[in-house]
C-alpha positions as CSV (number, residue, x, y, z in Angstrom):
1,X,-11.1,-24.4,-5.6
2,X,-13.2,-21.8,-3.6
3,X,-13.5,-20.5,-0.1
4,X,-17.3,-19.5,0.9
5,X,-17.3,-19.7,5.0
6,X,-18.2,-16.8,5.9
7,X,-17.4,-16.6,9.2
8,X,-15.4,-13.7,11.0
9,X,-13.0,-13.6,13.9
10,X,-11.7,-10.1,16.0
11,X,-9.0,-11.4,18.0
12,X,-6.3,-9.3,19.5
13,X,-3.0,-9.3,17.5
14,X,-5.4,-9.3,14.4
15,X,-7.0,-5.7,16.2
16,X,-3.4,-4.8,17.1
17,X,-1.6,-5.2,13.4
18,X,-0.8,-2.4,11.2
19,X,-3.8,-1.2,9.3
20,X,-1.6,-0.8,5.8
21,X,-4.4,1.8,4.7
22,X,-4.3,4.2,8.4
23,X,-0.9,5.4,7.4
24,X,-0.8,4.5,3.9
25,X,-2.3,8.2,2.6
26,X,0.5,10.1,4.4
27,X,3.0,7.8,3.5
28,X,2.0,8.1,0.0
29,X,1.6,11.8,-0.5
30,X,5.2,12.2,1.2
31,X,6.5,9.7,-1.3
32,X,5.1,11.5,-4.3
33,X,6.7,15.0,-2.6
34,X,9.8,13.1,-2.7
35,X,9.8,12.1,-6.3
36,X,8.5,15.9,-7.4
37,X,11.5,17.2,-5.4
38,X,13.8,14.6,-6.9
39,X,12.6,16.1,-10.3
40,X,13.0,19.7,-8.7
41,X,16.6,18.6,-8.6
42,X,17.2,17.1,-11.9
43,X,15.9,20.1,-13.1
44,X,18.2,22.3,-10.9
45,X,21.1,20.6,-12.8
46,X,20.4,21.1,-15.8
47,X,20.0,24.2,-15.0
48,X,23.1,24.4,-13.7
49,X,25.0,22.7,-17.0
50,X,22.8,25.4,-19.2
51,X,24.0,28.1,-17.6
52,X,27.4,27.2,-17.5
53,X,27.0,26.9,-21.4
54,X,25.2,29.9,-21.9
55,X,28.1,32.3,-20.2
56,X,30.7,30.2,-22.1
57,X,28.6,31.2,-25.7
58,X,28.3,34.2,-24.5
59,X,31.9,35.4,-23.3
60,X,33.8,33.9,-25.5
61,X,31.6,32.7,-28.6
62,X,29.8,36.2,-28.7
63,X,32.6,38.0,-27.2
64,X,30.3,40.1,-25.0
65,X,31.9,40.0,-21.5
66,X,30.2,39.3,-18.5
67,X,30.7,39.3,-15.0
68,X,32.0,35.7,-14.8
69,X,32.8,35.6,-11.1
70,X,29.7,37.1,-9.8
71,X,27.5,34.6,-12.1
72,X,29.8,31.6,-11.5
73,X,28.9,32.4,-7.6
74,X,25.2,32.1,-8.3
75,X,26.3,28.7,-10.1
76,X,27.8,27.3,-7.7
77,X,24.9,28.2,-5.1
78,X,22.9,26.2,-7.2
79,X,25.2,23.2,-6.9
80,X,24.9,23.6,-3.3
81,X,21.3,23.6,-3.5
82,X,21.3,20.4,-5.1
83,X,24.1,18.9,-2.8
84,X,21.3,19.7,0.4
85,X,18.1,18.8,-1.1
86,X,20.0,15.5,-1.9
87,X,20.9,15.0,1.4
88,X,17.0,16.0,2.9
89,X,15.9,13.5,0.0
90,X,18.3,10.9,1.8
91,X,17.1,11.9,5.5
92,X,13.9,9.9,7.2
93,X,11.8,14.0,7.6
94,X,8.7,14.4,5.8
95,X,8.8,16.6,2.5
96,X,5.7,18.9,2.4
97,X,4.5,21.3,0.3
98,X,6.4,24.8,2.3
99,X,9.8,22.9,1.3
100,X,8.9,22.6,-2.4
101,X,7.9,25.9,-2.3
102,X,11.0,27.0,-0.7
103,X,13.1,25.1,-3.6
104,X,11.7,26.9,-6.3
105,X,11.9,30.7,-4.8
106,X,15.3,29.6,-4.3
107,X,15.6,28.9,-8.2
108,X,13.3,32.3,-8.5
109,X,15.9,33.9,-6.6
110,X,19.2,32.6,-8.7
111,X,17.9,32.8,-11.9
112,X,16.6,36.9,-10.7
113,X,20.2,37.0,-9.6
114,X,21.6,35.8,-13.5
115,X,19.2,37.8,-15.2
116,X,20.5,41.0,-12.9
117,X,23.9,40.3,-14.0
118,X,23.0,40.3,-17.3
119,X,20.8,43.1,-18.8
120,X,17.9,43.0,-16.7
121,X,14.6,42.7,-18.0
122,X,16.4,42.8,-21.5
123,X,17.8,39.4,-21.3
124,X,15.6,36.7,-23.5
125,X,16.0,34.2,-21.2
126,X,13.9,36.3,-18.5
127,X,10.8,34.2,-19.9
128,X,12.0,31.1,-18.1
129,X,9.9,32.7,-15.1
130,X,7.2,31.6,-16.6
131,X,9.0,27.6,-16.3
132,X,8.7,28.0,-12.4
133,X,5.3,29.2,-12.1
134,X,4.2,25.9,-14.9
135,X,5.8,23.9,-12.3
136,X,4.7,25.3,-9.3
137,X,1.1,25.1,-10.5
138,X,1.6,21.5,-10.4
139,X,3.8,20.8,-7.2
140,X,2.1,23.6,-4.8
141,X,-0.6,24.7,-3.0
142,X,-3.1,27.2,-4.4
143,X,-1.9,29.5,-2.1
144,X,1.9,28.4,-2.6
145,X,2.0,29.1,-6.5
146,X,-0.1,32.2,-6.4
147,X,2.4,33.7,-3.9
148,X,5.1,32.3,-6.3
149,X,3.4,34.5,-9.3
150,X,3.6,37.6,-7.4
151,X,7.1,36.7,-6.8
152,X,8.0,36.1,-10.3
153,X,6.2,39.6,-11.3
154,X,7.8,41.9,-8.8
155,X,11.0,40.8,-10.0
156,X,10.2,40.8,-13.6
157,X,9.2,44.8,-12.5
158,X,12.5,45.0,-10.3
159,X,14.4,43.7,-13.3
160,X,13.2,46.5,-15.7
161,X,14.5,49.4,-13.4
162,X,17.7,48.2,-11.6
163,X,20.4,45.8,-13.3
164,X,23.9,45.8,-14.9
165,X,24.3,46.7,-18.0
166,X,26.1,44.4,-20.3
167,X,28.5,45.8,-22.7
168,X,27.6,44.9,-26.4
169,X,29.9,45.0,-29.0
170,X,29.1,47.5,-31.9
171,X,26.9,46.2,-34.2
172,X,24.0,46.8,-36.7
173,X,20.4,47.1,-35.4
174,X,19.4,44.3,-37.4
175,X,22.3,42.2,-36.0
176,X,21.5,43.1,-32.5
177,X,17.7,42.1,-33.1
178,X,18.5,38.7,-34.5
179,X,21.0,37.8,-31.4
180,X,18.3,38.9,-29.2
181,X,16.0,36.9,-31.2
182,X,18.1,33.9,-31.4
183,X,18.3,33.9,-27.4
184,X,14.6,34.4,-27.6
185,X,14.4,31.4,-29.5
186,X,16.8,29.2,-27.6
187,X,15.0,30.5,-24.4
188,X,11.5,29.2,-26.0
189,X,12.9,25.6,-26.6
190,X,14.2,25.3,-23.6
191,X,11.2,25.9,-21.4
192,X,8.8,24.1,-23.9
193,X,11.1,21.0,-23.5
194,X,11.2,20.9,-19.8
195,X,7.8,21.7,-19.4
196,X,6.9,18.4,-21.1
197,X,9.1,16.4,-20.0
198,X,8.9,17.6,-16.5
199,X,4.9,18.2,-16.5
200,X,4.8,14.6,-17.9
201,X,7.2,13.3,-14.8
202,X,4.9,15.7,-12.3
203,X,1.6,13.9,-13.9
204,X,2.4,10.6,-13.7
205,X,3.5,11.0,-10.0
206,X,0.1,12.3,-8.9
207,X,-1.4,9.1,-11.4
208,X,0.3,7.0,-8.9
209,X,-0.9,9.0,-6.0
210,X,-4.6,8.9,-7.5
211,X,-4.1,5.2,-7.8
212,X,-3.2,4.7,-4.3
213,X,-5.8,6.2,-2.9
214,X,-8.4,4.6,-4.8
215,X,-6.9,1.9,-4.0
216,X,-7.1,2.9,0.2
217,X,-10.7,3.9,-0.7
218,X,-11.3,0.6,-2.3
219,X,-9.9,-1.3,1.2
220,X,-11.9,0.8,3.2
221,X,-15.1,0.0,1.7
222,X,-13.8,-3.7,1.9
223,X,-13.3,-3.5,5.4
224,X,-16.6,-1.7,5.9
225,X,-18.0,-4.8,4.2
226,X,-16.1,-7.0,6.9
227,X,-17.6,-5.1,9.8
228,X,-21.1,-5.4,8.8
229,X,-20.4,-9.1,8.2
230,X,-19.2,-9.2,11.8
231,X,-21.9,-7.9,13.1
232,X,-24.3,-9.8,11.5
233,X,-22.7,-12.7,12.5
234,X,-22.5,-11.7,16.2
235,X,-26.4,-10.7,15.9
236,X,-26.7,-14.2,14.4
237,X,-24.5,-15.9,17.3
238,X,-26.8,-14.2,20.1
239,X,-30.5,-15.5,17.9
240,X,-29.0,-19.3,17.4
241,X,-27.9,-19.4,21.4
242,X,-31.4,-19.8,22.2
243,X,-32.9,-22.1,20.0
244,X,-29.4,-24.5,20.6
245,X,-30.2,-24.5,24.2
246,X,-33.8,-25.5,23.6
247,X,-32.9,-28.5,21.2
248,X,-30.0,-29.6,23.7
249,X,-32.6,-29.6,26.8
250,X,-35.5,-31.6,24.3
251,X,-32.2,-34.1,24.1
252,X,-31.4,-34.4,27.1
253,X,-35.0,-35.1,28.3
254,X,-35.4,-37.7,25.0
255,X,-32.4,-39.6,26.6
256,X,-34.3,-40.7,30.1
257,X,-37.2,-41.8,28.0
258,X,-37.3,-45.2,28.4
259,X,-38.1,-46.0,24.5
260,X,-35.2,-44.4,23.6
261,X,-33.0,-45.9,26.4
262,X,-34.5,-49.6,25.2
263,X,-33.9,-48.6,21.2
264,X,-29.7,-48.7,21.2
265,X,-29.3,-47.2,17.9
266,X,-31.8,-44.1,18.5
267,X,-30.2,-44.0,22.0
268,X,-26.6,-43.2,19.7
269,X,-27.9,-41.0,17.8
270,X,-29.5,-38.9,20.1
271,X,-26.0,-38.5,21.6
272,X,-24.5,-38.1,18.9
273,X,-26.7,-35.7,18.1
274,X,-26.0,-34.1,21.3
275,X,-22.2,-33.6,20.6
276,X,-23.3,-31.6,17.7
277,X,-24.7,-29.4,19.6
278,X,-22.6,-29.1,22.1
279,X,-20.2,-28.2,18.8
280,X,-22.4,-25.9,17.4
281,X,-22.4,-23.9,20.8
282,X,-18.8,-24.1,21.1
283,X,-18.9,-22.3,17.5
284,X,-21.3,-19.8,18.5
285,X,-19.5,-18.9,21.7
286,X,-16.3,-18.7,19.8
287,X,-17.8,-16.4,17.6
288,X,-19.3,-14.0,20.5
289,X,-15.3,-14.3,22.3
290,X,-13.5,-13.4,19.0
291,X,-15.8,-10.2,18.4
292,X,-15.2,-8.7,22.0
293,X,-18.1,-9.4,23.3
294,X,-17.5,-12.7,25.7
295,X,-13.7,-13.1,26.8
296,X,-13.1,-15.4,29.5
297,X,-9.7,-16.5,29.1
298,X,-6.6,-14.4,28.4
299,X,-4.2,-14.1,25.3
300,X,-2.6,-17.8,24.7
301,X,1.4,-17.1,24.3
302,X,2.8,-20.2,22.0
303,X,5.3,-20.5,19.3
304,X,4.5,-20.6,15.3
305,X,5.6,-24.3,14.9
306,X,2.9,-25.2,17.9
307,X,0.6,-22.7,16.6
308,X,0.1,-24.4,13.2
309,X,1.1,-28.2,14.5
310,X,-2.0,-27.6,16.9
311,X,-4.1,-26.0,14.2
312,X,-4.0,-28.7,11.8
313,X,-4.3,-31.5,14.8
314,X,-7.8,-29.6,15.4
315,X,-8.3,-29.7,11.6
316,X,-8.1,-33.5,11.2
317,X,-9.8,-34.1,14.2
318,X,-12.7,-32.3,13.0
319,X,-12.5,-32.5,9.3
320,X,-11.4,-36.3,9.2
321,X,-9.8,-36.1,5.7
322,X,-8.8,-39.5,4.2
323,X,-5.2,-38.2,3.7
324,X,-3.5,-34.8,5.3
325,X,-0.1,-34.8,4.3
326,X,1.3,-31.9,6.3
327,X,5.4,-30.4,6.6
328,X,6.0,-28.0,8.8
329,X,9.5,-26.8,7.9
330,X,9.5,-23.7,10.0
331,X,12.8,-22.9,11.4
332,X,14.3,-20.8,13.5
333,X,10.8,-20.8,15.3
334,X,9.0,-17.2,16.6
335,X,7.0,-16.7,19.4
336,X,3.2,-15.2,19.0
337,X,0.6,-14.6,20.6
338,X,-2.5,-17.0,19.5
339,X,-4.6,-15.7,16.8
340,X,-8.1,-16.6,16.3
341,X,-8.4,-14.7,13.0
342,X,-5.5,-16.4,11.5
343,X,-6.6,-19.4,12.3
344,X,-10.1,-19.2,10.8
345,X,-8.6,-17.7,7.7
346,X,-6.5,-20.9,7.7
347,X,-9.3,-23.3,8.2
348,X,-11.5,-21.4,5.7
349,X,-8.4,-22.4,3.3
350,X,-8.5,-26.5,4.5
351,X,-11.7,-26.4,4.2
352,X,-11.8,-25.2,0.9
353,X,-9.1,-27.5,-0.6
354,X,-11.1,-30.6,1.4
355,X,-14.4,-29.8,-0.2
356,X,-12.0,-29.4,-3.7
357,X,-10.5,-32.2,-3.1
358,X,-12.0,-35.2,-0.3
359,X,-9.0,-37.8,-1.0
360,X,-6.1,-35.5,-0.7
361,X,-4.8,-32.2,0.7
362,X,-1.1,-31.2,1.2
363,X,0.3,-28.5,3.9
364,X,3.2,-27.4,3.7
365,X,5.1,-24.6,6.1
366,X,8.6,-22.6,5.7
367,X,10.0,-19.5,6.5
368,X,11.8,-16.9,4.2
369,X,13.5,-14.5,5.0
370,X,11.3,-13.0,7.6
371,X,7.8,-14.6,6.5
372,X,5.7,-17.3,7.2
373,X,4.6,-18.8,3.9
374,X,1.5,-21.4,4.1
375,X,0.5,-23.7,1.0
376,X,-2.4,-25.5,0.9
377,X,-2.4,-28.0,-2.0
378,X,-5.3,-30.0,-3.8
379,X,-6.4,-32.3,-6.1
380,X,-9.7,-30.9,-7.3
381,X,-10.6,-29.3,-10.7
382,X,-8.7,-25.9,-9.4
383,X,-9.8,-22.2,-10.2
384,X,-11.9,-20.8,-13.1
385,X,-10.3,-18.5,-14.9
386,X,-12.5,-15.9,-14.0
387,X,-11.9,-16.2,-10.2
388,X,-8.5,-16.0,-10.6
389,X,-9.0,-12.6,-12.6
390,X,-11.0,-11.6,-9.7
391,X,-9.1,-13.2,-6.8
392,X,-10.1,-11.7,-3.2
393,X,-13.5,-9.9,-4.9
394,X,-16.7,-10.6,-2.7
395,X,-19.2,-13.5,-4.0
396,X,-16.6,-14.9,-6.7
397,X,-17.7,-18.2,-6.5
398,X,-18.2,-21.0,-9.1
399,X,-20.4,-23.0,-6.5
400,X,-23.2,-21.2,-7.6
401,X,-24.9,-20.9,-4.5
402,X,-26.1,-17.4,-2.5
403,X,-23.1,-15.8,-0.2
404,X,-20.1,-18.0,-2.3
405,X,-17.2,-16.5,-2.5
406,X,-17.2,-14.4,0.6
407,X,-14.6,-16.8,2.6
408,X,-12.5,-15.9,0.0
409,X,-13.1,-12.6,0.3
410,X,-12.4,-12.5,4.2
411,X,-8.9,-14.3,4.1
412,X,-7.6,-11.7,1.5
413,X,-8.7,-8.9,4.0
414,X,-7.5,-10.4,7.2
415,X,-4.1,-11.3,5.5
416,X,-3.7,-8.3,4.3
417,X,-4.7,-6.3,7.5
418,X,-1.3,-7.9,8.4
419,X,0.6,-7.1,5.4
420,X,0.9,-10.5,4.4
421,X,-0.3,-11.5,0.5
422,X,-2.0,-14.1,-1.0
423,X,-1.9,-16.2,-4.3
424,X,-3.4,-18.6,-5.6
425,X,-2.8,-20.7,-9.4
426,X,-3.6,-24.0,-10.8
427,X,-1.2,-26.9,-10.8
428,X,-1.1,-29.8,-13.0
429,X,-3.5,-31.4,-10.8
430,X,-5.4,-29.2,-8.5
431,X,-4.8,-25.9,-7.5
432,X,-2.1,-24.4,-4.6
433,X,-3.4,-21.6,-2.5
434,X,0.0,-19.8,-0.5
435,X,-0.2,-17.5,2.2
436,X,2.6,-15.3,2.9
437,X,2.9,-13.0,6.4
438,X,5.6,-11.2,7.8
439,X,7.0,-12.2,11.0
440,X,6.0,-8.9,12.3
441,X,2.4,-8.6,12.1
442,X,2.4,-12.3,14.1
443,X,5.0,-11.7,16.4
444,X,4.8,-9.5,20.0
445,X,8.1,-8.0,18.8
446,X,8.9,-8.6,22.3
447,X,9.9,-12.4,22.7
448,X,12.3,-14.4,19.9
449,X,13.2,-17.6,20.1
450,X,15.8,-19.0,17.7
């Protein structure tokens, strides 16, 4: 089963719906500032439980004494830290880049404080400096992390000339150098650990942000496709108006001839052939009125069960399949405002599943939750694998002619335009095609009706 009418509507709610890609960057670069400051946090506590352990091996495992209140004060800052930055990660504000860099001269500014309390520039841990810069290379702004290394130096230098002195207890030089390498040590694993497993956190969150915006990049160039399609279809719409118009006037003076008047089967034809036109102009004027350039009537206000009863009523009238089983189970009903675009997307699918399938095509309508979800069922020889692999991909077609593949093409793009989604697999018989839309992107938001 495959969709290749390439034919593209403009109306107004389809104009009006949320573009998912206009606000999707933003969006998406806060989101990944709120997962690197939710790992900013995670880090904070264990920060928090290692220091707690560290003044407990030290006090009373070492036995050299500490100012305990002082460096339980800086501890318990940090858990109030944490408590705020939790509740900013639970408010609706944007994270940028000045609040991550905030967050880690605040952890600058504790661990400087520790580190004061505790011999200064002497202390093995005072390497863990180098832990916030690694991470604010990878969170910050050039500018950010650069101002973050002349913050870690000039307290590195403050730390050599002013601190407090910790009282060791009397012991051998050689003792004294292996504690201080054994904190050196400790102080090494530590920062090698969280640096991968944080760096590896930090990386895959800016994968996902790389991924999304290829992906925005990728819809762009989609739509960019749709617009030039547009257009040539309006340029297209303005050349056949012409032409029409001659052929219907050649008609029209071909039905006072009295041949044709005398010959009753050429005189039917010629008529018939005259409604075709008239159709064909119809089209063609449709087109013109749904890309902006010819409106002469106003929005149509209806409801979604009329919406789709009267779309499929204009389907079988026009289509004549030899059986249309349709269900529209759509309840509570919504009120919208008449979409061209929709509809063409949804004769592009009947069209599709009648050309699949000429003795048999199944509609069926429901709501969940707060969707519209469409299915068009077949009976044809359903989808190559390789469409399905590429569903929504221009000129995926297994019709094998020039332009296939591009109606396809269009009814992903409009649906998703309003943040609907579309599937398609293949049945036991046939193949099911299921449009889903939010309620949303079809409704004024103004007018409900249960």
């Amino acid at each position: 089963m495959n969709i290749s009418i390439p034919v593209l509507h403009h109306g107004k709610p389809f104009a009006a719906a949320p573009l998912a890609g206009q606000a999707g960057a933003a969006s998406n670069s806060d989101a990944t500032n709120r997962k690197n400051l939710l790992l900013l946090i995670q880090l904070r506590w264990l920060a928090v439980a290692g220091q707690v352990l560290t003044i407990l091996a030290t006090q009373y495992w070492f036995a050299i004494p500490l100012p305990l209140a002082e460096m339980a004060g800086v501890v318990l800052f940090l858990v109030g830290l944490n408590i705020f930055s939790l509740l900013v990660l639970r408010g609706n504000s944007r994270i940028s880049n000045a609040q991550l860099f905030v967050a880690l001269i605040f952890d600058m500014a504790a661990l400087t404080t520790q580190l004061y309390l505790s011999g200064g520039a002497s202390n093995p841990f005072v390497s863990l400096y180098l832990l916030q810069i690694t991470l604010g290379a990878a969170l910050l702004a050039p500018w950010s992390t650069w101002i973050l290394v002349v913050a870690a130096s000039a307290c590195f230098v403050f730390l050599i000339f002013v601190f407090q002195p910790i009282a060791i207890p009397p012991h051998g030089g050689s003792d004294l150098l292996a504690l201080h390498l054994r904190g050196m040590f400790i102080c090494f694993v530590l920062a090698a650990g969280l640096i991968v497993i944080f760096m590896t956190r930090i990386n895959r969150n800016l994968r996902e942000r790389d991924a999304y915006l290829a992906d925005l990049r990728q819809r762009s160039a989609e739509e960019d496709h749709i617009v030039r399609m547009g257009l040539l279809a309006s340029g297209a719409a303005h050349e056949l108006g012409t032409p029409l118009s001659t052929i219907s006037v050649i008609l029209s003076d071909w039905r006072q001839m009295q041949g044709v008047k005398r010959n009753r089967e050429l005189s039917e034809d010629v008529a018939e052939m005259q409604v075709q036109i008239e159709r064909c102009k119809s089209i063609v004027t449709g087109i013109l009125m749904s890309s902006g350039q010819a409106r002469g009537e106003g929005t149509i206000r209806t409801t979604i069960r009329d919406f789709l009863d009267d779309l499929v009523q204009e389907w079988r009238v026009s289509r004549q399949p030899l059986r249309l089983d349709y269900s529209n189970g759509f309840e509570p009903d919504e009120q919208i405002v008449s979409d061209t675009a929709l509809k063409q997307v949804i004769f592009n699918v009947l069209d599709n599943a009648q050309e699949a399938s000429h003795d048999w095509v199944d509609i069926t309508a429901e709501r969940q939750d707060e969707k519209l979800v469409l299915s068009v069922e077949d009976r044809g020889p359903g989808f190559d694998k390789d469409i399905l692999a590429t569903l929504g991909q221009p000129y995926m077609s297994s019709k094998g002619r020039p332009g296939g593949g591009l109606g396809l093409f269009l009814v992903f793009n409009v649906v998703r335009k309003l943040g609907g989604d579309v599937s398609a697999r293949n049945m036991a018989e046939g193949a099911r095609v299921t449009l889903s839309l939010p309620l949303a992107a079809l409704t004024d938001g103004d007018d409900r009706e249960i």
